[in-house]
C-alpha positions as CSV (number, residue, x, y, z in Angstrom):
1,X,78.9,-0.6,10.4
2,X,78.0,0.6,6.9
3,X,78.3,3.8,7.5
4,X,81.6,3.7,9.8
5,X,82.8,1.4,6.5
6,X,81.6,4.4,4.2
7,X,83.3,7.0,6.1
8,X,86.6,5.1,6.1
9,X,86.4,4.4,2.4
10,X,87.2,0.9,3.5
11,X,85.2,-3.0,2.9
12,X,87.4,-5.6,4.1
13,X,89.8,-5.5,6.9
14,X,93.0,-7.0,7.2
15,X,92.5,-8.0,10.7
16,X,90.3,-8.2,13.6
17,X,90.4,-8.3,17.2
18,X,88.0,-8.2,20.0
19,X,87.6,-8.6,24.0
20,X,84.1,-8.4,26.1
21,X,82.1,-10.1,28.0
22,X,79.2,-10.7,30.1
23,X,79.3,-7.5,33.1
24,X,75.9,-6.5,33.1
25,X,73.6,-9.4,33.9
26,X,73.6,-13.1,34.9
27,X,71.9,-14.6,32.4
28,X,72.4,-17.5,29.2
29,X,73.1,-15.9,26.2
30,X,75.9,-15.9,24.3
31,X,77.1,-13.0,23.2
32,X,78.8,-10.2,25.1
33,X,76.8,-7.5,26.8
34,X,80.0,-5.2,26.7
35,X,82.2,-5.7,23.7
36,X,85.5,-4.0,22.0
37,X,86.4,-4.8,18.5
38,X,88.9,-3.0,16.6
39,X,89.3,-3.5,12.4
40,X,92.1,-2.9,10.9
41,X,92.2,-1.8,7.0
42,X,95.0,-1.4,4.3
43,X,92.8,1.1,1.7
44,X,95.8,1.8,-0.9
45,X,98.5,1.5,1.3
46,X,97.0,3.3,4.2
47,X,96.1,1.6,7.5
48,X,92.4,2.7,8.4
49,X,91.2,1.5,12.1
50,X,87.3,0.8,12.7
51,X,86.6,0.6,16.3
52,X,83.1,-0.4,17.4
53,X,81.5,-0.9,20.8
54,X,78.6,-2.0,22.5
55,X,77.7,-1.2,26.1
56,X,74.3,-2.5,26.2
57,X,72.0,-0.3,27.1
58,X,74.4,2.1,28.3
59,X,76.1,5.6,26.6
60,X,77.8,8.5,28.3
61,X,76.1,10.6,24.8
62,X,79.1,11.5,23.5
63,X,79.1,13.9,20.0
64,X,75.1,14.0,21.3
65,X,74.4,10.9,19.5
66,X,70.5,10.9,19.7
67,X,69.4,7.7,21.5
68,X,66.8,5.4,19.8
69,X,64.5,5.0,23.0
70,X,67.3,2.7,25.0
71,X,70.6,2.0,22.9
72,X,72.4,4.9,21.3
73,X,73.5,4.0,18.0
74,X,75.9,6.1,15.9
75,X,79.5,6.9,14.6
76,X,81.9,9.3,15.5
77,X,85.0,10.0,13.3
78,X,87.8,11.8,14.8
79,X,90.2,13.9,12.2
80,X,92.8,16.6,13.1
81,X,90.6,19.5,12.7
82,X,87.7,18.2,14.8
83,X,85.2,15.3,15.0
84,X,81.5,14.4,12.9
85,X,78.9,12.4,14.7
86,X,76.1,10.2,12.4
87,X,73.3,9.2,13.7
88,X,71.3,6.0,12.3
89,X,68.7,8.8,11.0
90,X,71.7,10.1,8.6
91,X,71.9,13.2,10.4
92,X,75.1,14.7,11.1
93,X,76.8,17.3,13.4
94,X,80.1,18.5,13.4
95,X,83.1,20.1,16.2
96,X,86.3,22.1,14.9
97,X,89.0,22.8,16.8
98,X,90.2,22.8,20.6
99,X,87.4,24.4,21.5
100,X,84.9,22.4,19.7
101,X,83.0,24.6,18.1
102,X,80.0,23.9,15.9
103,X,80.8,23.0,12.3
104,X,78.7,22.2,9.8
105,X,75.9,19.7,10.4
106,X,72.7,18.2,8.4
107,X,69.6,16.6,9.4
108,X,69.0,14.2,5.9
109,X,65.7,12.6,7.8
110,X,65.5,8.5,7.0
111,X,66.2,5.5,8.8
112,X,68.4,2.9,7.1
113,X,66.9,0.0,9.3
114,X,63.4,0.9,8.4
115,X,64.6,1.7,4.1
116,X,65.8,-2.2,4.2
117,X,62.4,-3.2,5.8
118,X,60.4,-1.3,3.2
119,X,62.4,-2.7,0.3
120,X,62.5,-6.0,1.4
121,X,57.9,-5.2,1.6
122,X,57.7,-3.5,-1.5
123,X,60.6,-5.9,-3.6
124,X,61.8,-3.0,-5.4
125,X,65.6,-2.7,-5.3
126,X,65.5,0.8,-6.5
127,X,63.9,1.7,-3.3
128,X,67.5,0.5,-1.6
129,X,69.8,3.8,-0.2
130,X,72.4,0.9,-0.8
131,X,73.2,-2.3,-2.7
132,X,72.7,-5.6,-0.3
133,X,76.7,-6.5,-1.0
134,X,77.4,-3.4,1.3
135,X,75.3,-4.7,4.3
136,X,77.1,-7.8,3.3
137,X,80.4,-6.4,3.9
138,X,79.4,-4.8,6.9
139,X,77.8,-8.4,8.3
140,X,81.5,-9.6,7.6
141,X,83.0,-7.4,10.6
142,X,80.2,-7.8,12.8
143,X,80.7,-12.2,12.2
144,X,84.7,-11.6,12.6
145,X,84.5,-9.3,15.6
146,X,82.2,-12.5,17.1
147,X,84.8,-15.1,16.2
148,X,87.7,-12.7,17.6
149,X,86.2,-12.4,20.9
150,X,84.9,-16.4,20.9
151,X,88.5,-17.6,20.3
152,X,89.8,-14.7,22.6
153,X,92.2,-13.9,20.3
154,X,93.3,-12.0,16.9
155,X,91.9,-13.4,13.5
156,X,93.5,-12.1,10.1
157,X,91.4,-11.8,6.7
158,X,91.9,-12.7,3.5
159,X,89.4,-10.7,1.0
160,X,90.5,-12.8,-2.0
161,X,89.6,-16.0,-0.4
162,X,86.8,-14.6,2.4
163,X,89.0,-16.7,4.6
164,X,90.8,-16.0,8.1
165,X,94.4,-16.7,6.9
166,X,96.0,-20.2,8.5
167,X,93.2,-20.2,11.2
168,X,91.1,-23.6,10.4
169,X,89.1,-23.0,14.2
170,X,88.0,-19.1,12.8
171,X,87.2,-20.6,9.2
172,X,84.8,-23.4,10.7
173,X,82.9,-20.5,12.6
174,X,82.8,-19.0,9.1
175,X,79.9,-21.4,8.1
176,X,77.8,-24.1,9.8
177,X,76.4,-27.1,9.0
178,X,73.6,-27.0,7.0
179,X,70.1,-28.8,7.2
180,X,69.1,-30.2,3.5
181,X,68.2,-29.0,1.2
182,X,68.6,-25.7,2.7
183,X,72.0,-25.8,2.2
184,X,74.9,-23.0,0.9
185,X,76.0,-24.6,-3.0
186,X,80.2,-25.4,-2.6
187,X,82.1,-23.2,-5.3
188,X,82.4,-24.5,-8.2
């Protein structure tokens, strides 16, 4: 999500809606196994869309998105003059045109899952490729995109207030009831 967020130039969106379900095994948990969300963004003036997917073990390897053992994990950005495929090792390959031909591409090396492990180990911020508030943001879809799909329907974001707008059912999934004294402080 970060990276799809970075790309877009986008942190918040305006909307959210999602549909999935369980199609792959019969088993208790709770969240989808197959799952569409699609964000939508107003970055000065200009509508943005984030879509996101999981198919759970399962990728037709589209843009060659290398696979990390048994999920593929990546982003694809579509523009007029061709597409650019990231991988979660922050490498990047590029198509132009009808014909797809290779652009320009980069292999930067680095795994942003394992850079939050090792800063979290070492403490040292500095060692961070990115400030905490951007997973933050990022969580933010990934926790609307859930509610979306659990109420089966639409929810609509309000940065300002980190709110879903007249929706009093999406705002109680927002938080949860806390066990003292572990609990979240109320704005003061």
């Amino acid at each position: 999500m970060d990276i799809a967020r970075w790309g877009l130039g986008v942190k918040y969106p305006m909307k959210a809606s999602a549909i999935g379900g369980h199609f792959m095994f019969d088993d208790d948990q709770e969240t989808p196994n197959t799952l569409n969300c699609a964000f939508e963004f107003d970055q000065d003036g200009k509508k943005r869309l984030l879509e996101f997917e999981v198919r759970h073990w399962m990728s037709n390897g589209e843009a060659k998105i290398e696979d990390r053992g048994f999920n593929t994990i990546g982003n694809i950005f579509y523009g007029s003059k061709g597409y650019l495929a990231v991988d979660t090792y922050s490498s990047y390959k590029s198509w132009l045109g009808k014909t797809q031909q290779p652009g320009p591409g980069r292999n930067a090396g680095g795994d942003h899952f394992l850079n939050f492990v090792e800063a979290v180990r070492s403490r040292k911020r500095e060692t961070l490729r990115a400030e905490i508030e951007e997973g933050a943001a990022s969580t933010v879809l990934v926790h609307l995109g859930n509610i979306s799909y659990r109420l089966g329907r639409t929810v609509y974001f309000d940065e300002t207030t980190m709110t879903c707008k007249g929706d009093a059912e999406a705002n109680k999934m927002l938080t949860r009831d806390y066990r003292k004294p572990y609990v979240v402080p109320e704005k003061v």
